[in-house]
C-alpha positions as CSV (number, residue, x, y, z in Angstrom):
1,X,-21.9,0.4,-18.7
2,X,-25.7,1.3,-18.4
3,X,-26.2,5.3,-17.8
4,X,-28.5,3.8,-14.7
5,X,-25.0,1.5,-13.6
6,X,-22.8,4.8,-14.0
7,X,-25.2,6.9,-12.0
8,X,-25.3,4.5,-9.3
9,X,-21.4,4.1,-9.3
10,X,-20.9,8.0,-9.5
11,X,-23.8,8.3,-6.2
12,X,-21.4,5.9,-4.3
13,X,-18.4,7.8,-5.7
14,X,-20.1,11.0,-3.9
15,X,-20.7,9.0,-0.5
16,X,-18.0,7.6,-0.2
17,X,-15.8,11.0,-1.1
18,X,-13.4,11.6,2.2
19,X,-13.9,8.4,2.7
20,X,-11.1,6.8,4.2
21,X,-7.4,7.4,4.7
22,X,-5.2,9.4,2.9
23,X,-2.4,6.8,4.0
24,X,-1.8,3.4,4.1
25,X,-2.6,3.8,8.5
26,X,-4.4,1.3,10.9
27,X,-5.7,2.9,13.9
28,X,-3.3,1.4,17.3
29,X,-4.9,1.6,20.7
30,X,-2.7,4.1,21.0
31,X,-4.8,6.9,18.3
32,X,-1.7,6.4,16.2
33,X,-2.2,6.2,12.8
34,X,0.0,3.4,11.9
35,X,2.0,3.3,8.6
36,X,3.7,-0.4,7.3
37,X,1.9,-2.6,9.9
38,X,4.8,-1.3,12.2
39,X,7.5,-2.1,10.4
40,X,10.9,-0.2,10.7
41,X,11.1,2.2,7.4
42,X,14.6,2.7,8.0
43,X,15.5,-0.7,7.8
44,X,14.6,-1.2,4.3
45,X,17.2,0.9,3.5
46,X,20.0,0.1,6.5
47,X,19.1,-3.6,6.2
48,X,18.0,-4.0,2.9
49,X,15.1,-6.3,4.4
50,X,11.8,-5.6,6.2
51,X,12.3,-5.6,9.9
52,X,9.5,-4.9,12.5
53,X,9.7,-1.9,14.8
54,X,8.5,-1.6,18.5
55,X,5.8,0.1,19.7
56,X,8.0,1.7,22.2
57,X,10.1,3.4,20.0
58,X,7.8,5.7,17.9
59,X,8.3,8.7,15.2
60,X,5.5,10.7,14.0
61,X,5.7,13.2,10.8
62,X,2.7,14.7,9.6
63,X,0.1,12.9,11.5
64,X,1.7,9.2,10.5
65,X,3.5,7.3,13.0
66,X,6.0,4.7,12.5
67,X,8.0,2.4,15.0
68,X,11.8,1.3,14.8
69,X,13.5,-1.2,15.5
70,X,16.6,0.9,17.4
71,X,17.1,4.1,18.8
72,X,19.3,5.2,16.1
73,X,16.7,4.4,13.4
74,X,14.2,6.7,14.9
75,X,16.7,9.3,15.3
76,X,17.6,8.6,10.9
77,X,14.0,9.4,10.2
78,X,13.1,12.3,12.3
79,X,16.2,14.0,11.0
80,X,15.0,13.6,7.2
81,X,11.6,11.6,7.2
82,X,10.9,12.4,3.8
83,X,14.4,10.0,2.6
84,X,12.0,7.4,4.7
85,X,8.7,7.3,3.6
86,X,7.1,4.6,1.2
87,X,6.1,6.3,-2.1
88,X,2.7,7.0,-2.7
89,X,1.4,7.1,0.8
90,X,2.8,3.0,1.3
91,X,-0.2,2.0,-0.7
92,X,0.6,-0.5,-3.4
93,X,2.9,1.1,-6.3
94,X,1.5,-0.6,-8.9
95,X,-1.8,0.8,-7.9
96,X,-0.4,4.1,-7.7
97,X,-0.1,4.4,-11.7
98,X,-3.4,3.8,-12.4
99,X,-4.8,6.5,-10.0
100,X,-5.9,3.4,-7.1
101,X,-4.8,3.4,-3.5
102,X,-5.7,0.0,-2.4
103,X,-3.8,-2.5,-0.4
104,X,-0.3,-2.1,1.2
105,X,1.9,-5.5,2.6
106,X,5.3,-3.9,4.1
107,X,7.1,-7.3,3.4
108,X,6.8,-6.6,-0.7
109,X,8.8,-3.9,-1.2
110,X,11.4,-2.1,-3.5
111,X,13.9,0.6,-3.7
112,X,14.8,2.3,-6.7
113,X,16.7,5.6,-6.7
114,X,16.9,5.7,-2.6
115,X,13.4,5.2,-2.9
116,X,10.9,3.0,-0.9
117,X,7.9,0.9,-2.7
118,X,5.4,-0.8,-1.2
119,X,3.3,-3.3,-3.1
120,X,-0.1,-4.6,-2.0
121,X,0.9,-8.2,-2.8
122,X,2.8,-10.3,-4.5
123,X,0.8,-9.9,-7.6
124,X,0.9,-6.3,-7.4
125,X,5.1,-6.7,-6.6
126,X,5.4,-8.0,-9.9
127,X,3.4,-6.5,-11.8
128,X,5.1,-3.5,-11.2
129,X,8.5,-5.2,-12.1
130,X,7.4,-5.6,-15.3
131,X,7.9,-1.8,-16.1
132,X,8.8,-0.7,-13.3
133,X,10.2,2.9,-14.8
134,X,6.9,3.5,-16.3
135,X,5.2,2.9,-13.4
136,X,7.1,4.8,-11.7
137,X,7.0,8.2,-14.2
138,X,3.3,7.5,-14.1
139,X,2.4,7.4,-10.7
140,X,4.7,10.3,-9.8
141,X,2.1,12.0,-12.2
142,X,-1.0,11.2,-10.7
143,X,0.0,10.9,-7.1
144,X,-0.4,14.9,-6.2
145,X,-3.8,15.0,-7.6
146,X,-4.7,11.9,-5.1
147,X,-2.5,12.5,-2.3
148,X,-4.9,14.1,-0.4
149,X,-8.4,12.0,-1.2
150,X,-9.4,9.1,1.2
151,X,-8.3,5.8,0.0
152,X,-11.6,5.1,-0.7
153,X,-12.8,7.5,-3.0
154,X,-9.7,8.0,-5.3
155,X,-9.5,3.8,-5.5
156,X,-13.3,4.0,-7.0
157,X,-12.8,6.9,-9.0
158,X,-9.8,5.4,-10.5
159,X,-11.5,2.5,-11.1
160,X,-14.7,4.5,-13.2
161,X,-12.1,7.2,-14.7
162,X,-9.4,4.9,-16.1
163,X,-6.1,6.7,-17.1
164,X,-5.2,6.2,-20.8
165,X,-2.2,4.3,-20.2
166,X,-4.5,1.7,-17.9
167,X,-4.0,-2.2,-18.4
168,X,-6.1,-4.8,-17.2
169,X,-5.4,-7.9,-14.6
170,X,-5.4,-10.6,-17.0
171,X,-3.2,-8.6,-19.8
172,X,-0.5,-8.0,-17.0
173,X,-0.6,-11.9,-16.2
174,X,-0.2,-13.2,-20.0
175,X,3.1,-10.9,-20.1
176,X,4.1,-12.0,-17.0
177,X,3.7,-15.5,-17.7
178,X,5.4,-14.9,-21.2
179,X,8.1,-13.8,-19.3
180,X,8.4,-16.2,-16.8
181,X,7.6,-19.8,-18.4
182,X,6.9,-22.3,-16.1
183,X,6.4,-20.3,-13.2
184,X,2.8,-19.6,-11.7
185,X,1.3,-16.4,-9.4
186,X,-1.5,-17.6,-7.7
187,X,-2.7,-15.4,-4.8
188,X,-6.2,-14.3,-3.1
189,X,-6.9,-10.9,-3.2
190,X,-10.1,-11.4,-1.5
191,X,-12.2,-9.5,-3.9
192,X,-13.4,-6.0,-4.3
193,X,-15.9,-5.5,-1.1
194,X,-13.7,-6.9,1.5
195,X,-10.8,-4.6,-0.4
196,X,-12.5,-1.2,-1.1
197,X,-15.5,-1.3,1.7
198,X,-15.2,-4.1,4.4
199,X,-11.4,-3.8,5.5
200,X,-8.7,-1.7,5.6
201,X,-5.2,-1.2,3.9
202,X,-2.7,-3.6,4.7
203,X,-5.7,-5.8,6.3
204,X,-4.6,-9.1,4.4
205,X,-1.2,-9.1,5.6
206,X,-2.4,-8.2,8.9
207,X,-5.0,-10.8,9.3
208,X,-3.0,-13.3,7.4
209,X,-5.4,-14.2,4.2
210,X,-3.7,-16.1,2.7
211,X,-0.3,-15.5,3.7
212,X,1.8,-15.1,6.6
213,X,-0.1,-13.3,9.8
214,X,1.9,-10.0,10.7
215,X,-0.5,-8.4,13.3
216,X,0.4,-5.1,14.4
217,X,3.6,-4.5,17.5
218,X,1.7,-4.0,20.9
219,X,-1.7,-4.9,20.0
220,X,-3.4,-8.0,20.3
221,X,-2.6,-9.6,17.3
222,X,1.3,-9.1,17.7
223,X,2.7,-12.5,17.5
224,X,5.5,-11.3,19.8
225,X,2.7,-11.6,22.1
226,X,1.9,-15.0,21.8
């Protein structure tokens, strides 16, 4: 990269630092800031399976609110939210090694160790599967150095400042397809500016690009509403 490209990157680096979420959140009508779309974090364990919560029965630790899908759910997580939470702040967990926290779909998920992962995507889902225990010990690394940066800012500097142990898109998908002949992954991320400055996490299973529409319990775009 040109010295005039990198200073440019590093000026929006500088703009955009704070910028952003340190969670995966969407804003409700509410003020709460949202984690998994609404969906039940208890459940994934209990259930084994994503399961959407109501907006009438709501948790919040830390700032981050989550709804359940029964009483006894929400009583589960505010007795030991920590066992509950999605790993590196429910942004995508194959993100999360390489120092990016980008994209979050509550319907690709994990759990490892009484854990909860979160992927961005299918893509990103199984990615991660292809090591998943060295994604795993390297995101644990990096996470606390991130955890508190907007989404924003640590996604771009990730991006300029690549960790030695970073792999590229298309290196991922030749293993993968080694690995799995025959099959195909074929999915619309919607490309860097809608990702990092014109959306929000979790926006593309939200909205529906290119997959199922999710919307968000008690807002407009619930489809329990419709």
């Amino acid at each position: 990269m040109k010295a005039a490209s990198i200073a440019i990157v590093l000026a929006l680096a500088a703009m955009l630092a704070g910028c952003g979420t340190t969670h995966a959140t969407v804003q409700t009508s509410r003020g709460e800031e949202l984690m998994l779309l609404g969906f039940d974090p208890v459940a994934y364990f209990t259930d084994g399976k994503p399961v959407r919560g109501t907006h009438t029965l709501p948790a919040t630790y830390e700032g981050r609110t989550y709804y359940f899908a029964t009483p006894e759910h929400r009583e589960a997580f505010r007795a030991a939210p920590a066992k509950y939470e999605p790993q590196y702040g429910g942004f995508c967990s194959d993100g999360a090694p390489y120092a990016v926290k980008l994209g979050s779909d509550p319907t690709q998920f994990e759990i490892r160790d009484g854990r909860l992962f979160i992927f961005g995507d299918i893509i990103g889902h199984e990615f991660w599967l292809l090591d998943e225990r060295g994604n795993v010990a390297h995101a644990d690394q990096v996470w606390p150095s991130i955890r508190g940066e907007g989404w924003r800012y640590a996604t771009l500097k990730g991006w300029i400042s690549k960790v030695p142990w970073y792999r590229t898109g298309p290196s991922l998908m030749a293993e993968w397809r080694e690995k799995h002949p025959g099959r195909t992954l074929d999915f619309d991320t919607g490309g860097a500016l809608k990702n990092l400055v014109l959306k929000y996490p979790g926006w593309r299973a939200r909205e529906g690009f290119g997959q199922p529409r999710l919307g968000v319990p008690g807002e407009a775009d619930d489809p329990a509403m419709h």
